[in-house]
N, C-alpha and C positions, 0 to 999 in steps of 0.2 A: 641911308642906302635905299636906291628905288629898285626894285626886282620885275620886270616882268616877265607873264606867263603866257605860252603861247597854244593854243590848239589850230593846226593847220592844214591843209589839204586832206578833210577827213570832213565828216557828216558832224554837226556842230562846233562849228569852226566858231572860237572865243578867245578870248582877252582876260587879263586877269592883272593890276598892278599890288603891290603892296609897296610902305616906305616903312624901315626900319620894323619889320615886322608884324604893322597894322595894315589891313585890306582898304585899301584907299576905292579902289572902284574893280568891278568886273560884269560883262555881259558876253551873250551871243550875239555873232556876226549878223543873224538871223533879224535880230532888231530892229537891224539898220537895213538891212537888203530888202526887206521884210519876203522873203521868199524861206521855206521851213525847212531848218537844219543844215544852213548855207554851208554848202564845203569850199574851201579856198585859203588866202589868207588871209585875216579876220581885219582889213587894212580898219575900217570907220571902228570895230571893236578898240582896237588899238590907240585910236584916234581919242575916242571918249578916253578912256581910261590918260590918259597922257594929259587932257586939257581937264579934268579932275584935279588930279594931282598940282595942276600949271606947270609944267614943265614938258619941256623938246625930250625928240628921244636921245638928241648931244647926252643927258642929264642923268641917264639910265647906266645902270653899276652891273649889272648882271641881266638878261636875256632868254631864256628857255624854252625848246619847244617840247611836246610832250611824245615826241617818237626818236627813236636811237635807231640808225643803220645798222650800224655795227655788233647789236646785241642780240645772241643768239647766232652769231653768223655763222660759226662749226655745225649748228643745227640744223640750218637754212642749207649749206652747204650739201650738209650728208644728204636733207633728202630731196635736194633736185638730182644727185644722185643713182636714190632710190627708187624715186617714184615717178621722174624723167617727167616733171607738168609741162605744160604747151608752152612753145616759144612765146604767145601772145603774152601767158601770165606770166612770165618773167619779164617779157618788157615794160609788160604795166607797171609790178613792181620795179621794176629800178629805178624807171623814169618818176614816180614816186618818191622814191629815198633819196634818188639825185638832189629833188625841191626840199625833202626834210633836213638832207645834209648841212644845209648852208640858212639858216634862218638869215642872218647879218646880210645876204646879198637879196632877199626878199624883202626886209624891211627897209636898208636903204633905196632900191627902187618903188616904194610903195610912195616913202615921204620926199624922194628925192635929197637924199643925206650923201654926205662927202664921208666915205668912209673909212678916211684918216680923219677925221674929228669926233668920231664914237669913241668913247671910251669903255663900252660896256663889255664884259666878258661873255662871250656867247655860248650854249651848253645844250648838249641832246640829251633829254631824260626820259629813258624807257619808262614805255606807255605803263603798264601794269603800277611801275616806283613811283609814279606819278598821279595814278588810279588811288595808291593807300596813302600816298602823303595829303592827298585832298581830303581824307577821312578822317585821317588819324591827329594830324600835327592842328586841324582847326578844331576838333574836339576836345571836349573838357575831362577826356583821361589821357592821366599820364602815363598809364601801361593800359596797354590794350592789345587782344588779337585782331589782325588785321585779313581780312578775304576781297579778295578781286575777282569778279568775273563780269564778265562780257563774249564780247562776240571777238575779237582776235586784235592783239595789237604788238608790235615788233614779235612776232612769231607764239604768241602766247595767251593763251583765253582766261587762263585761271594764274591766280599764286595770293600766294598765304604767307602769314608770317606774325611777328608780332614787333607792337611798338615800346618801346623804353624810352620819355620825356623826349630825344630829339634825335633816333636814332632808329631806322626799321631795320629790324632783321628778317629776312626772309628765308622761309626754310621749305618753301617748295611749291612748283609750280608745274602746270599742264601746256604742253605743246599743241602747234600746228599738227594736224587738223582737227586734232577734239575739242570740242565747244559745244557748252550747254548753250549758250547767246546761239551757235549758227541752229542745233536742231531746231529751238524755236522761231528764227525769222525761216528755214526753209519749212515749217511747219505752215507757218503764217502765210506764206505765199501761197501754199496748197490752197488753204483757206481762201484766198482769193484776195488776198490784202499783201500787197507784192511791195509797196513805199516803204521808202526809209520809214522807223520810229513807227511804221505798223503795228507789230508786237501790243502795243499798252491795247489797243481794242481787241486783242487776239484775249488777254488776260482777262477782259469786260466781258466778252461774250461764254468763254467758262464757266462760269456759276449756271448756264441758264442748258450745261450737258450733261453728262453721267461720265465718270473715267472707264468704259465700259474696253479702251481701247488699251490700258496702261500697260497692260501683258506685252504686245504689241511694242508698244514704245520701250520695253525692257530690254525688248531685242536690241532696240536701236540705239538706249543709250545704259550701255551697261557698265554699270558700278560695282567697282572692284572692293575687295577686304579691306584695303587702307583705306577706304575714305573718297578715291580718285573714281573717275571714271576713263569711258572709252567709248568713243561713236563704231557702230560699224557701218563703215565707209562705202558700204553698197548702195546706201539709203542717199548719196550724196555726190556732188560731181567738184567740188571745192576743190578737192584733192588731187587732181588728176587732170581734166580739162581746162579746170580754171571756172572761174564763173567774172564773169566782167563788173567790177567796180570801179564807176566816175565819181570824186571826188574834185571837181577841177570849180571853175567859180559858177558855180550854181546849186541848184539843189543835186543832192546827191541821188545815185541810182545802183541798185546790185541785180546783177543777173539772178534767173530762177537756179536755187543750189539744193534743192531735192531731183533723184535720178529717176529713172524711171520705175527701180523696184520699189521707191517709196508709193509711183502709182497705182502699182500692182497689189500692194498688200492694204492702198487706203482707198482706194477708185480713183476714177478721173477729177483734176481739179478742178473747184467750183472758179469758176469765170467774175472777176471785179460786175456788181452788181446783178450778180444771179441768184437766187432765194437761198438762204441759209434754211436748210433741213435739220434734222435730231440727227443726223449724221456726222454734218459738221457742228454742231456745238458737242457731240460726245467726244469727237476727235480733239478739242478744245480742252474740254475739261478732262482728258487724259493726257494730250500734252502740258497743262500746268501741272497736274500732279505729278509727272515724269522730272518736269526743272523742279519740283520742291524737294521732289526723293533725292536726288542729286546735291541740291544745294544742303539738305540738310545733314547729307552725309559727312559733305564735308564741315559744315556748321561743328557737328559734332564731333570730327576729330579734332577740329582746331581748339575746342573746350578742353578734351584729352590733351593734347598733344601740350599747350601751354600752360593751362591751369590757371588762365585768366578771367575773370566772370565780365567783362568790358567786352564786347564786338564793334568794329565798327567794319561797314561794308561800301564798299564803290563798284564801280562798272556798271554797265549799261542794264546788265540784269538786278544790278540794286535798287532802280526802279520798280522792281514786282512787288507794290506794295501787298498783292494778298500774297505773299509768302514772308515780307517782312512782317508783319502784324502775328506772325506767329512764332519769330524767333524766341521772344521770351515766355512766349506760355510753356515751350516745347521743349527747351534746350537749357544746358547749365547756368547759360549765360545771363547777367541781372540787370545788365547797362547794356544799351546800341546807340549808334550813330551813325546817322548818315546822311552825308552836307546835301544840297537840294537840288545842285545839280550834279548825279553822283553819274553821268554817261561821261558820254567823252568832252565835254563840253568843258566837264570838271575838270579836264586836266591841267587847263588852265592854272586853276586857282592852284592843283599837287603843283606845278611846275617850282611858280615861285615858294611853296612852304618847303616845298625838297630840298632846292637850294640853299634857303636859310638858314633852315636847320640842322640839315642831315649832311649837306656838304660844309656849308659854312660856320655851321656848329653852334649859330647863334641860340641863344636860351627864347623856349617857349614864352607868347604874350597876347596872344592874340586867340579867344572862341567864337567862330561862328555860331548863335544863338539868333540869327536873322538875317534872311536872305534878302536884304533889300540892296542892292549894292551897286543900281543903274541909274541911269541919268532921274534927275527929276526937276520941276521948273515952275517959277515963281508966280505968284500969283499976276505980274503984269504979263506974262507971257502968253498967260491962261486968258487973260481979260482980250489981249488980244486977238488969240485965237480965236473967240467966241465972236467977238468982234468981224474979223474978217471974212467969220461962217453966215453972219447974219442972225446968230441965235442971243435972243433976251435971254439972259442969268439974272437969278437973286445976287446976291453978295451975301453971306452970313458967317458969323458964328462957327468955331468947331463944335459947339453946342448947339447951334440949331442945325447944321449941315447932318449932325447925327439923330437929331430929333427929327426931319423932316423927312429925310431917306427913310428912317426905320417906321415912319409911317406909313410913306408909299409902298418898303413891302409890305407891311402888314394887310395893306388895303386890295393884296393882288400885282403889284405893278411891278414892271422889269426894269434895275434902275443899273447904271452903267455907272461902277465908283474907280474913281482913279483921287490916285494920294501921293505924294512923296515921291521916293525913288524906285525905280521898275526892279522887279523881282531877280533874281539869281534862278535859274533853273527853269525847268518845265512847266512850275505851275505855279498859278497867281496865287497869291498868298495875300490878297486887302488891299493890294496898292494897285493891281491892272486887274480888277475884276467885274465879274456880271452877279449880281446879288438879287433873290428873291423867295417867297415864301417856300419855306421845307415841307410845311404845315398840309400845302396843298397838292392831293396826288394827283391833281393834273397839268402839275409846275412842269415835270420834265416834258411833256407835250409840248405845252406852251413854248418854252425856249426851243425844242428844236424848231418847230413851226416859222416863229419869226425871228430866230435867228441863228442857230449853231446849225443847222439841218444835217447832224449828226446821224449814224445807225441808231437807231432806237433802244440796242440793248443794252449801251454805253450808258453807265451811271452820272448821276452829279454829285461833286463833294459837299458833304456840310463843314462847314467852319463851327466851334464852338468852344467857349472860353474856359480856361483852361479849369478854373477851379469848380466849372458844370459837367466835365469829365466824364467821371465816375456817373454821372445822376441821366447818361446817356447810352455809355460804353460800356464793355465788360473790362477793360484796361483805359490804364490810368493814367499811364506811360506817357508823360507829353511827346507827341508831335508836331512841332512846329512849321514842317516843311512840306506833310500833307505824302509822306513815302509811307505808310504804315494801313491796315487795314484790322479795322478791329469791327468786332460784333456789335448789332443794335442791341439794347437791351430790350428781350420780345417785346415789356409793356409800353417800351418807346417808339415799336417801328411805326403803329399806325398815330404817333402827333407826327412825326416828318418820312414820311411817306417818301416822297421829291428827290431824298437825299440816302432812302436805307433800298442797297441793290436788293436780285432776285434772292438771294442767300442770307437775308438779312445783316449781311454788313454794310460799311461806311468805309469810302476812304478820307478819314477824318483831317482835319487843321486845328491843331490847338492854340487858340488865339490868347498869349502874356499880355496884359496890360502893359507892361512896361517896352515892350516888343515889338507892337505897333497900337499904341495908345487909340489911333483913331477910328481904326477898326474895329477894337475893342470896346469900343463906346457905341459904334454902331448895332453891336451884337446886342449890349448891354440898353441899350434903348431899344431894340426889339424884342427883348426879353418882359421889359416895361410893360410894352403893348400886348403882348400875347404870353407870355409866361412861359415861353419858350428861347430859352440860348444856345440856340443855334439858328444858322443861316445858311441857305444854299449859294456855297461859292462856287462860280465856273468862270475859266480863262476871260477877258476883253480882248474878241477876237470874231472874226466869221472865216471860219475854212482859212487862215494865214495865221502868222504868230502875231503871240498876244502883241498887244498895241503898245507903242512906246512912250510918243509924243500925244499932248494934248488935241494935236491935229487930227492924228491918226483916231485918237479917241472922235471928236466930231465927226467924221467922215465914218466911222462904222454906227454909231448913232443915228444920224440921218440914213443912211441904206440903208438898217434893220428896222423891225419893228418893236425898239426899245422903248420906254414909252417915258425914263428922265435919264438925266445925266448928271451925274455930281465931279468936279473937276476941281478938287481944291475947296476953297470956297464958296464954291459957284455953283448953283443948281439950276437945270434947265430941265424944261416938259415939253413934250408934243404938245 
């Protein structure tokens, strides 16, 4: 049985198949466009995932996208209403739900399919059912409480519930217009960082202000006895005038959704490339603390409320990894999860385990315990590419390929490693990344300089192997997927510098040998050289998403100032 999973006319627009219950392939549209958090429909995501598998979409049993019309619609109903919003934002949405309505007549126009010869049954699965089946049914518990949040999908920012082996119950969720996801992107624009997927540098720059603002923010996002909250709706124009969201085939765009009393109580907005003061990083580190008070309230009812010690978490604010890294110090709960790409991107992969399970009823078989799930390609592929580029490669060894790299960092040098198949999610995880010394605190310089030319206050992740942990971290807890933020341990911040932010933590990668072997070997042969295991991993990328293809890899090589390349087998130097 082949399931696919759809994410569509929405800001990470992806693909997702499974066969009989095993994840055959999944990526973002993003990939392939290479333009960042493509919205549309994910046609080339689609594409791979289908010639993975080797099969037409004729061949496909079941279909899903991850947003429902129809759900919520008494809600939707009551408050246009109530609240009478602009003719504009009503036509947006409908013309919207009209393209979600019907995934079967987007996908035969994509491939040009005759559509009497589909046989697949085609299915809307509400965004949110789709957010915890991505968490819950790829994790290795069988009961578990389940939390969604994000920024809004089929009328709905938050919901909760819990899982039983192949079956979510859900017992309660927050409406249109309250959203911890919206205060923090209209915070974020305040801020002056206005893009789609803004927010993760809005969370970077926090550590470096005071929550001196949080009182302030209590007005704004007030949390109730049960656990829930409540925006007051002054601070915002979502509600009322509408704010303009393009989702159509390109990168996505949202209008500015703070009103003008949010100017009034916070000053005038700083302007895209205008100097960050102690004003806005305090504004910063009191709007995270405002989404952790929030998230944690309800963290904590969910513990009460089920009497599960397993959380697992989705939506786009499941990404804050410094708030993840504190669910287990702080709260009942003993186990988390949360798959790697847990935004909307993810819904992809909820769509089809939704289907399998929770409608189809088929029995659980399948853990995500590695996001490697994208295209990857052989080493004549590679020989050629290098070939074509005019670049001399060794040929080596997976043993000298790991000896010879983890020399070059050791030596200072910025080495650009690609491996296997492209990552699941936002971050490079050893197959699309940029690796070099943690050791040296004038690494993060160096990389933005020649090549990330990121804001400066933005961190780089360390990678580090799983069973050197503890001998770095104040938790133990593996992360594999690089969502979780834990403490340097003091005596360790000044060996890797490069990699421990202003607050002395890390947003760590915990590297299984069995997980991605060859990664693990590169760590493990740097530890040789310097006695240190751990590595500074950052995306294979300049200002676009990470790289997919071998090609894409030479061509941001050659324009940066990278200084080798590992591609497989293959090692190349300036």
């Amino acid at each position: 049985m082949y399931i696919l999973g759809i994410n569509a006319y929405h800001g990470g627009s992806s693909a997702c198949l499974i066969r009989d219950g095993e994840l055959v392939a999944a990526a973002e549209e993003e990939r392939f466009r290479r333009i960042k958090y493509w919205a549309g429909f994910p046609t080339r995501a689609i594409a791979y995932c289908l010639e993975a598998a080797g099969i037409t979409p004729y061949e496909l049993d079941h279909v899903g996208i991850s947003r429902d019309p129809k759900a919520n619609l008494l809600k939707k109903v009551a408050f246009a209403i109530r609240r009478r919003p602009s003719a504009a934002m009503i036509r947006a949405r409908l013309a919207n739900a009209a393209r979600v309505r019907r995934p079967d007549a987007a996908l035969c126009a994509a491939f040009a399919l005759d559509p009497r010869r589909l046989r697949a049954q085609f299915h809307n699965v509400e965004h949110h059912r789709a957010h915890m089946a991505s968490a819950l049914f790829v994790s290795p518990f069988a009961r578990a409480a389940v939390l969604s949040v994000d920024g809004m999908g089929d009328f709905v920012s938050t919901m909760w519930g819990v899982g039983r082996d192949t079956r979510i119950e859900v017992h309660g969720e927050i409406n249109f217009p309250h959203s911890l996801g919206y205060i923090y992107t209209a915070a974020s624009q305040w801020l002056g960082f206005p893009k789609y997927g803004d927010e993760g540098k809005v969370m970077g720059l926090a550590p470096y202000g005071e929550p001196r603002y949080l009182d302030r923010f209590r007005k704004i996002v007030r949390l109730q006895q049960d656990g829930t909250f409540e925006l007051d709706l002054d601070y915002f124009v979502h509600h009322a005038a509408g704010v303009s969201m393009t989702f159509d085939e390109g990168a996505p765009e949202i209008g500015t959704m703070y009103s003008e009393k949010f100017v009034d109580v916070f000053g005038p907005p700083r302007g895209p490339g205008e100097p960050l003061t102690d004003h806005h990083r305090d504004v910063a580190a009191s709007l995270q603390a405002m989404l952790e008070e929030g998230e944690f309230a309800l963290v904590r009812r969910l513990a009460r409320d089920t009497g599960e010690r397993a959380l697992c978490l989705a939506g786009g604010v499941a990404l804050n990894s410094a708030f993840n890294g504190k669910v287990l110090p702080e709260t009942p709960f003993t186990d988390i999860y949360i798959q790697p790409a847990a935004n909307d991107a993810g819904t992809a992969l909820g769509v089809c385990y939704y289907l399998y399970h929770h409608v189809l009823g088929r029995p659980r078989r399948y853990v995500m315990d590695r996001a490697y799930t994208g295209p990857e390609f052989d080493a004549d592929h590679i020989a050629r590419a290098l070939d074509r580029a005019g670049i001399a490669a060794e040929s080596l060894d997976a043993d000298g390929v790991a000896r010879r790299a983890a020399r070059l960092v050791a030596d200072g040098n910025v080495v650009g490693w690609f491996q296997g198949r492209m990552e699941w999610g936002p971050r490079a995880l050893g197959n699309r990344s940029i690796v070099a010394d943690p050791r040296r605190a004038d690494m993060k310089d160096i990389l933005n300089a020649r090549i990330k030319h990121r804001e400066p206050f933005r961190p780089f992740a360390p990678s580090v192997t799983l069973e050197a942990v503890g001998d770095y971290f104040d938790q133990t807890y593996p992360d594999p997927f690089m969502v979780k933020v834990y403490q340097v341990l003091p005596d360790k911040r000044g060996v890797i510098p490069a990699v421990t932010h202003v607050d002395g933590t890390g947003r760590l990668q915990t590297v299984d040998r069995q997980a991605n072997p060859r990664y693990w070997r590169l760590i493990k042969e740097f530890e040789r050289i310097t006695g240190v295991p751990v590595i500074l991993n950052t995306s294979f990328n300049e200002n676009e998403p990470i790289v997919c293809t071998p090609e894409e890899a030479i061509e941001c090589f050659l324009r940066t100032r990278m200084d080798a390349l590992v591609l497989g087998d293959y090692l190349a130097r300036k």
